[in-house]
N, C-alpha and C positions, 0 to 999 in steps of 0.2 A: 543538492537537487537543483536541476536545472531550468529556469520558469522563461519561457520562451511566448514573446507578446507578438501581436500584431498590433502596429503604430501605426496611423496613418499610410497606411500601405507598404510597413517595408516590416519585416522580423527580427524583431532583436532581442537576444538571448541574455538570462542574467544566471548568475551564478546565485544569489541570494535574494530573496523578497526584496526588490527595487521599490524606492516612493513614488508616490504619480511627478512629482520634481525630476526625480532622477533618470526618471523616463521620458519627460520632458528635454531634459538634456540629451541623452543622447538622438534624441530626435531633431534638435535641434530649435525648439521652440521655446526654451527657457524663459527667453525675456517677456514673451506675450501671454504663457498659461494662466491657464485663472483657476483649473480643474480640472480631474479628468472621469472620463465613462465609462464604465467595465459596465461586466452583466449584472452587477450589484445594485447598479445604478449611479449617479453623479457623486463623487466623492471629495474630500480635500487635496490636496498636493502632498501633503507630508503621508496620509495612510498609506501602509505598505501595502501592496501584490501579492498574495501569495500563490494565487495560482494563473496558471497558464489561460491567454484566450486573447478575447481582443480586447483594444483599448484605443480611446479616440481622446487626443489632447485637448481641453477645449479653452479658445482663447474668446475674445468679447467680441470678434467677429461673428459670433458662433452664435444661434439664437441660444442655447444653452447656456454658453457661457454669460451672454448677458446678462441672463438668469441672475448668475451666481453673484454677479459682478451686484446687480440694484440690489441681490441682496445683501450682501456686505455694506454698501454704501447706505443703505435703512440703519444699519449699527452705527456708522459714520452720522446721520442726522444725529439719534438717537445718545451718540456722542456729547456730539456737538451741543444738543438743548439743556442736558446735564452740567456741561462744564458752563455755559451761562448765565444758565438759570437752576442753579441744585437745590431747589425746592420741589423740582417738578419731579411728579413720578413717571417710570414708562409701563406702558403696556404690552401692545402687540403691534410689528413691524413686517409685514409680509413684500413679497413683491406684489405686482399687479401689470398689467396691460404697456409697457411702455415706461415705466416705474415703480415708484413702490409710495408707500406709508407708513407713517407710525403715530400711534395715538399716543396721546397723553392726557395726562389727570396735575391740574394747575388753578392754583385756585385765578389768578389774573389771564384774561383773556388773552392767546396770540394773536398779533393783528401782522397785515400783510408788511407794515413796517418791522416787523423781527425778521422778514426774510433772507435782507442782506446780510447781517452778522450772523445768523446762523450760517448762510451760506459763505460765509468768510471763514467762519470756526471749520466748517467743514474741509473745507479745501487747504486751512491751518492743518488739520487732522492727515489728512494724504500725505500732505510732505513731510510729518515727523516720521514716517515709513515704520509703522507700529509692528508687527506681526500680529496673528489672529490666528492665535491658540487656542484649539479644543481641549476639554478635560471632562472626564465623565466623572460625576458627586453622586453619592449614594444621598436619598429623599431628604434624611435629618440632615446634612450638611449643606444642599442646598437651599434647605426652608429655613435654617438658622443665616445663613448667609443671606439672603433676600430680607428677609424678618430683622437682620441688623440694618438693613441699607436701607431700610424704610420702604421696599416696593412691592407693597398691596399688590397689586396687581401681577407679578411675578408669583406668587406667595399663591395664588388663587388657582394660575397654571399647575403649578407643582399639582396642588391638593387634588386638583380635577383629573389627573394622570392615573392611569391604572398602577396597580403595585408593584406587580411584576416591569412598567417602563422605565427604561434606562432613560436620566438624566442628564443631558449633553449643555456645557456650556464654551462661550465665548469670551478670551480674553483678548484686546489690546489697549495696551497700557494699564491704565487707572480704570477703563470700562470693563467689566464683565456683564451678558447677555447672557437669558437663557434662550438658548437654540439648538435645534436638529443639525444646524447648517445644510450643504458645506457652505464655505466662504473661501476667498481669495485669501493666497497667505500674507496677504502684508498690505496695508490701507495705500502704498504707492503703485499699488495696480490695480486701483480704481482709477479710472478715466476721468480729471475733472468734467466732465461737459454733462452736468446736470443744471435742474434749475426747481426752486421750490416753486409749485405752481398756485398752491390756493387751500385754506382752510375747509374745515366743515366740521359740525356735531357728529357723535357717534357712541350710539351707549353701547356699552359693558358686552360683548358677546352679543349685540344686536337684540338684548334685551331690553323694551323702553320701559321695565318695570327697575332695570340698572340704571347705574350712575351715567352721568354724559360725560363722555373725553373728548377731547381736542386732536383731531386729525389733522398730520400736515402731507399735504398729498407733495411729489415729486414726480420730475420725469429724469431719465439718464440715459446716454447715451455713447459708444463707443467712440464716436466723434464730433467735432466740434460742428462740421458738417451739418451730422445726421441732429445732432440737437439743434439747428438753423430753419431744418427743411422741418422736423417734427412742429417747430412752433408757428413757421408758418402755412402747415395746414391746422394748426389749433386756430390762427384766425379767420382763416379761410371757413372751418367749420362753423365758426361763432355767426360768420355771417349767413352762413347756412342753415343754420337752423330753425329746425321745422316747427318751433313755437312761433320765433316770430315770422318765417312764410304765411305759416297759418294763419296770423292775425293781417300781414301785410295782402295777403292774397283775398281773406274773407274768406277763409275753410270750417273753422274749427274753433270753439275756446274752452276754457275751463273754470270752473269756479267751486268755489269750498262749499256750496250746499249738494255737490255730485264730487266728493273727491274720489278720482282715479276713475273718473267715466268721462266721457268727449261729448261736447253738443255740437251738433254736427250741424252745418248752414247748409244752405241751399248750394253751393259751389264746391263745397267741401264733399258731398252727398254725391254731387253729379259723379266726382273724381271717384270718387267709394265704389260708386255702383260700376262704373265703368269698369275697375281693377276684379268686380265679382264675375260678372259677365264676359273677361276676356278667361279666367279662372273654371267658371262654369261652362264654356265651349270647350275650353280644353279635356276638363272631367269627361264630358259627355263623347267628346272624337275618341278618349280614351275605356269606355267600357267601365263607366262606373254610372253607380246607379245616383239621384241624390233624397236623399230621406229628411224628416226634422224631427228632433225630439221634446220633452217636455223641458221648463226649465228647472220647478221645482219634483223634486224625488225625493223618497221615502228614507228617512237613513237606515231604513232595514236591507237598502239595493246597496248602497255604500258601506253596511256594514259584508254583504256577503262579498264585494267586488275589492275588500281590504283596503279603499278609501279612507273609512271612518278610521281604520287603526295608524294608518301612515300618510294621511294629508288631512284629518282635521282640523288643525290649527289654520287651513288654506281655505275652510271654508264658510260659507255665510250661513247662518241656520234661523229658522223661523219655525215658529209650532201654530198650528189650525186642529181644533178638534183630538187635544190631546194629545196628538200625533207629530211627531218632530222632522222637520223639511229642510232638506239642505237645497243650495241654488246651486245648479250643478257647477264645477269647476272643468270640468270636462266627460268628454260626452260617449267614452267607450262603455261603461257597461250599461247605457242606452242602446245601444246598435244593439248589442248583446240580444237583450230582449225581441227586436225587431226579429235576430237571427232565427231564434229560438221560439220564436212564434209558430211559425210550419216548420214541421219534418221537412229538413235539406237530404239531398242528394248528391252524393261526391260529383253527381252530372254537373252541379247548378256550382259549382267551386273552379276558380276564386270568384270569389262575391265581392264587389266592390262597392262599400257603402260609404257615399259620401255625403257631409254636413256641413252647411255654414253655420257651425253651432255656437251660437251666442252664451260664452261663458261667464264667472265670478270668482274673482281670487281675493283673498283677503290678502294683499300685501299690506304692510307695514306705512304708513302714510309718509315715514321719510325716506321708503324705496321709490315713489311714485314720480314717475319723467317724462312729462309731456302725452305725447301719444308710445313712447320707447317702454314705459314701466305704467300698467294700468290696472283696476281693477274688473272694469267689465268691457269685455274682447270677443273679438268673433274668430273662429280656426277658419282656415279653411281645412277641416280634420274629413280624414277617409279613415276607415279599417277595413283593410282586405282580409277577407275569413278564406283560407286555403289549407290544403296539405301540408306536409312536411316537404313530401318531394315537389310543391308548387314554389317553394321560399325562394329559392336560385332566379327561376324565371322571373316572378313578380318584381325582386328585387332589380332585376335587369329593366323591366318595363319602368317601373317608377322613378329610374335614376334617370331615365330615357327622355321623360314625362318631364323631371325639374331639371334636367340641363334645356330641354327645349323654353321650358315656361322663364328662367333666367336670360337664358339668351334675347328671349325675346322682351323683356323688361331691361335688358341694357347691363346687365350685368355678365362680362366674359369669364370671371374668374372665380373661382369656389372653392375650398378644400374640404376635405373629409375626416372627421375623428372618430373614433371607436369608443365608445363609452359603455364598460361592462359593470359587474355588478357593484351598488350601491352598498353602505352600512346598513342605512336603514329600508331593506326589501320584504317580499315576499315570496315565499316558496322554498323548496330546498333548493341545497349544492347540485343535486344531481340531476336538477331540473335548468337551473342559472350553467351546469354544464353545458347542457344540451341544445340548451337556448343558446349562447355564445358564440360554441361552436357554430352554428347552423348558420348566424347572421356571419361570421367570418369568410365560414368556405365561401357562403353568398357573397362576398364581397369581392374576395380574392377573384372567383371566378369570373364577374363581370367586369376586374379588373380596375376595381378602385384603389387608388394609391390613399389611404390613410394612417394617421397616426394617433398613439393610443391618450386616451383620458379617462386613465382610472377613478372608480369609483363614481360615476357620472351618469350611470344607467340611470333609467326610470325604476319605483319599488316592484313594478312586474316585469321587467326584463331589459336585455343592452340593447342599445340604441347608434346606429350613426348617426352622426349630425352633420347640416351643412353648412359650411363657414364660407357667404358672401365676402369680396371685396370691393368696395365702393370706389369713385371718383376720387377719395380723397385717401388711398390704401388703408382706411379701416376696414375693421372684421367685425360681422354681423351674423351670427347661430340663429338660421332660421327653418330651414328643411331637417326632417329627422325623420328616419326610420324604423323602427322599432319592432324585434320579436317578443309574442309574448306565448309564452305555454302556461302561464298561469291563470290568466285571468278566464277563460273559457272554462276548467278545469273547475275554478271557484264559483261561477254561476252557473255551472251543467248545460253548457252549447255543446251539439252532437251533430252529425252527420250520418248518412246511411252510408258507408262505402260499397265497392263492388262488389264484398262478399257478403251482403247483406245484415253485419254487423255494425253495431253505432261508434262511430271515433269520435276524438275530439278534434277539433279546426285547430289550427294555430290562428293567430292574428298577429296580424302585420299593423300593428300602428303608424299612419303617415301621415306629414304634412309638409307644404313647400315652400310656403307663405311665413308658415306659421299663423301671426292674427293677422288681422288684416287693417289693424288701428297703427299697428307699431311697422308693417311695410308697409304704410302710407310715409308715414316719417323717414323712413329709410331713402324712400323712391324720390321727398322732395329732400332729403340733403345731398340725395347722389346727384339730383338735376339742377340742385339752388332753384328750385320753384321754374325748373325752365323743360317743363315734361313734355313728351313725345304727343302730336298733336289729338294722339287719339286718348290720351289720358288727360287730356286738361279738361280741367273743369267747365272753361270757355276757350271753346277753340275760335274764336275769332269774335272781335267788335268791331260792327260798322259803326263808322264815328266821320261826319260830316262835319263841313269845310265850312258852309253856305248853309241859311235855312230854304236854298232854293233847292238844295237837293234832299229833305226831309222825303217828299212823295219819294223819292228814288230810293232810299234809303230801306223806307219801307218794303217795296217790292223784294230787293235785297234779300231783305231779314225774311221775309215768307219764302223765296228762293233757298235758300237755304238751310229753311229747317223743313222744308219739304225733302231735301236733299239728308236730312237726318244729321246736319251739322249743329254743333251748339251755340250759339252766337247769342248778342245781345247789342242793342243799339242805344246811341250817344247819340240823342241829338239838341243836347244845351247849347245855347250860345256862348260858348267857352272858345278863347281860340285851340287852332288845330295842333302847335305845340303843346300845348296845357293839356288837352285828351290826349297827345301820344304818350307823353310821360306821366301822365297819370295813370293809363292802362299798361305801361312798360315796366312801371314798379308793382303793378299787380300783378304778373307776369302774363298777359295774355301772348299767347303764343304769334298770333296774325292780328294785325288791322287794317279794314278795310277802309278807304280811307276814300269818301264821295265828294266832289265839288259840284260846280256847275257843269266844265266840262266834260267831267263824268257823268252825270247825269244828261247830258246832252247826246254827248255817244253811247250810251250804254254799256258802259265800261268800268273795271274798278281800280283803285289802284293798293297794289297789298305789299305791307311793311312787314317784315318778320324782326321778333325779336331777338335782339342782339346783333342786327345787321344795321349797316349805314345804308343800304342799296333798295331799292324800291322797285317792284314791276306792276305796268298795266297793262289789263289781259280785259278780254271781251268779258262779259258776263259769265255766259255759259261756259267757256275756256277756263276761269277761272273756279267757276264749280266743281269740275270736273277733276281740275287740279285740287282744289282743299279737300273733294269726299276722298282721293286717290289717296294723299297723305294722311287721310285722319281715318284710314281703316284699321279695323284690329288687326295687329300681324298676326 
């Protein structure tokens, strides 16, 4: 039988089930494969082909293959801390974002001094050029095997695996792993150019009623390059960050009698409101309406809206009068209610209902990051209640809606991913079909280019999401759109249609922001605290030279907030280097900078930040020019 592939663009014919190696070869990419991609999905080198179709070689150019590569190389740490330290047990070694992890269970602490000899072992590990041989073990041979090797935690995988799954492990050399894989066939086509980046706790399955293990986080890289340019935007970020802007600027702090909530300063507040109010024009030019709900609800609304069965652990609950109150964690089957309060008319669809609804999550107190991971958030959450045959168009306006709203926040570049149905949902298959379907064609049709992430939907229906790219090429899931045929279904929301029968709406869950605590942080790591003048919290300080020009100063400051700018005035007897760099490291955008002779001519002179160059401009000239610059776009 003859098994006829498509290779990277060219057909080649085999007479027998060829390896992904063997296909490699004659492709010509031997020396660089890592794995290859059939419709199966990412495979090893050695599995055979046995039928006809395409196949794509993938080497560590390939974000795929990266993939394959961090994860083999998590075996390689994972290696490595066994043959130094074989007391230590392993756990669980995934990739991640730009690298990977692997926990362990050790009774003596790792401290950042193990990094080099692990990192020595490792790259000892690559040049003995191991191969990395899969074998599948039926349960008792693999639990026997783990159970002789001392690792608990292997031993626990197994047990929690359904019956019916097949048990795949990993050899090279001395090490055997239990893994799915794939992997690269041999530890010397891993790329050294990793680096062990930093410890952290981390209990058992993310259970803190589990044991705590020892993470060591990694990054990896296909070149020596790209692991240069990765680390120096890690420092670039470090000094970005929006903990310390926050405290450097005076926005924002946190503290442990409000964990996972922001106390928000008066500069910090100004910037907040600003980012609602440019959010809230946009809603309103777009044909949404905006509503507010309550925060505490009944868990008998949670229990019909299949909250309480598949996100109670996410929520806060309090009791009054017998009665048991969740704090909502989000705000859709409130609108709900709203909907379903008067008989709708398919006239009055799509409905667009929008909330800055102040939410509550019970995260986990060692998920919580600054304003990034929080427990109480504001959406900027809409749900459009429409047709079936409305889904296409809406989906066009709303993409229309967050590429303009990005664009105009400084952000040019986005991607797109498809995330269909979850383990743990709501509804049936032929409901989660229907749903899918509808958001795709919707997709396809407005001609979004996305890619898929299974299992990732929300528990009432798939979602695309939208993946920001910042100043410093990170990715940030913030926009998401979402069909739901169920949840309307479960709380009886109807419409009259034309034939004067009741349907049910679909609802479009949307947002573009997401919260509005966590793109705060986003917006000061993309600017380093250096925001466009209509988002700063202070768009300009007058700050005098002279106390001959206080009187002047003043007028200034009333000029200008008459003018609807935000300012604020310096006038210590501090010198005038001492105010510039002091309001430079707070990031003020302008300062105004008054002497004598300024005040003399009625003139001012204005310094922008990050520039060495200075200009003087009439008063009014100069007004004219800051309200010009500091309009909402």
């Amino acid at each position: 039988m003859t098994i006829t592939l498509q290779v990277q663009g060219q057909a080649l014919s085999f007479e027998t089930a060829p390896t992904g190696m063997q296909i490699a070869e004659r492709a010509g990419l031997e020396k660089t494969a890592v794995a290859i991609r059939t419709n199966a999905g990412i495979l090893d080198l050695d599995c055979p082909i046995t039928e006809s179709g395409s196949v794509t070689i993938l080497t560590a150019a390939d974000p795929e293959g990266m993939g394959v590569v961090r994860h083999s190389a998590a075996h390689v740490l994972a290696q490595a801390v066994k043959e130094l330290y074989p007391e230590t047990q392993i756990a669980i070694g995934p990739t991640i974002e730009h690298g990977f992890y692997y926990d362990f269970a050790r009774e003596k602490p790792f401290s950042p001094e193990d990094f080099a000899p692990i990192e020595e072992k490792m790259r000892e590990i690559l040049q003995r050029a191991l191969p990395l041989k899969r074998a599948v073990w039926d349960r008792a041979q693999a639990l026997a095997f783990f159970e002789k090797a001392g690792e608990t935690y292997k031993v626990l995988l197994i047990q929690d695996l359904p019956p019916e799954a097949e048990i795949s492990v990993y050899t090279q050399g001395s090490f055997t792993d239990l893994c799915r894989g794939p992997h690269v066939p041999n530890t010397c086509c891993i790329p050294p150019h990793f680096k062990l980046m930093k410890l952290a706790g981390a209990y058992w399955r993310g259970d803190a009623k589990g044991p705590m293990l020892q993470r060591l986080y990694a990054t990896a890289w296909a070149t020596q390059e790209e692991l240069a340019t990765h680390l120096r935007c890690l420092e670039e970020a470090e000094q970005r960050d929006h903990r310390h802007l926050g405290k450097e600027m005076k926005l924002f702090h946190f503290q442990e009698e409000a964990a996972g909530s922001v106390f928000w300063h008066p500069k910090g507040w100004r910037m907040y409101r600003a980012l609602q109010d440019f959010i809230r024009q946009r809603l309103e030019n777009n044909g949404y309406v905006e509503v507010h709900t309550p925060q505490l609800v009944s868990r008998s609304l949670w229990e019909a809206s299949g909250h309480w069965e598949k996100f109670r652990q996410n929520m806060f609950i309090t009791e009054s009068e017998d009665k048991i109150l969740a704090v909502k964690p989000m705000n859709c089957p409130c609108h709900i209610q709203i909907f379903k309060n008067t008989l709708r008319s398919y006239r009055e669809l799509p409905l667009r209902m929008a909330e800055f609804g102040s939410c509550h999550r019970n995260e986990p107190s060692g998920s919580l990051h600054g304003l990034m991971r929080i427990r109480a958030f504001t959406q900027d959450d809409a749900h459009i209640f429409c047709t079936p045959e409305q889904i296409t168009s809406e989906t066009k306006a709303f993409c229309s809606l967050l590429e303009d709203v990005y664009t105009a926040l400084g952000f040019s570049q986005f991607s797109v991913k498809f995330s269909d149905r979850p383990t743990n949902r709501a509804g049936s298959e032929e409901i989660w079909d229907l749903a899918e379907a509808s958001l795709q064609r919707a997709a396809t049709e407005v001609g979004l280019k996305f890619t898929r992430n299974p299992g990732e939907g929300a528990f009432y229906g798939p979602k695309l999401e939208f993946v920001l790219r910042d100043a410093l090429n990170r990715e940030w899931q913030c926009g998401t759109l979402q069909v739901d045929f169920i949840m309307p279904e479960r709380l009886d929301a109807e419409y009259i249609g034309p034939d004067g029968a009741r349907h049910r709406p679909v609802m479009l869950h949307r947002a573009i922001l997401g919260s509005f605590e966590r793109f705060v942080g986003i917006l000061l790591e993309h600017y380093g605290g250096k925001l466009p003048l209509w988002l700063a919290p202070v768009q300009g300080v007058i700050a005098t030279i002279t106390e001959e020009a206080n009187a002047y100063a003043e007028e200034v400051q009333e000029a200008c907030v008459q003018e609807g700018l935000r300012v604020e005035l310096d006038t210590r007897s501090e010198k005038i280097t001492y105010k510039i760099r002091e309001h430079s490291l707070a990031k003020s955008p302008v300062i105004l900078v008054l002497g004598k002779k300024e005040a003399e001519k009625r003139v001012v002179t204005l310094r922008f930040l990050g520039k060495e160059s200075q200009e003087t401009l009439p008063l009014a000239q100069a007004l004219t020019f800051l309200k010009t610059e500091a309009k909402m776009p």
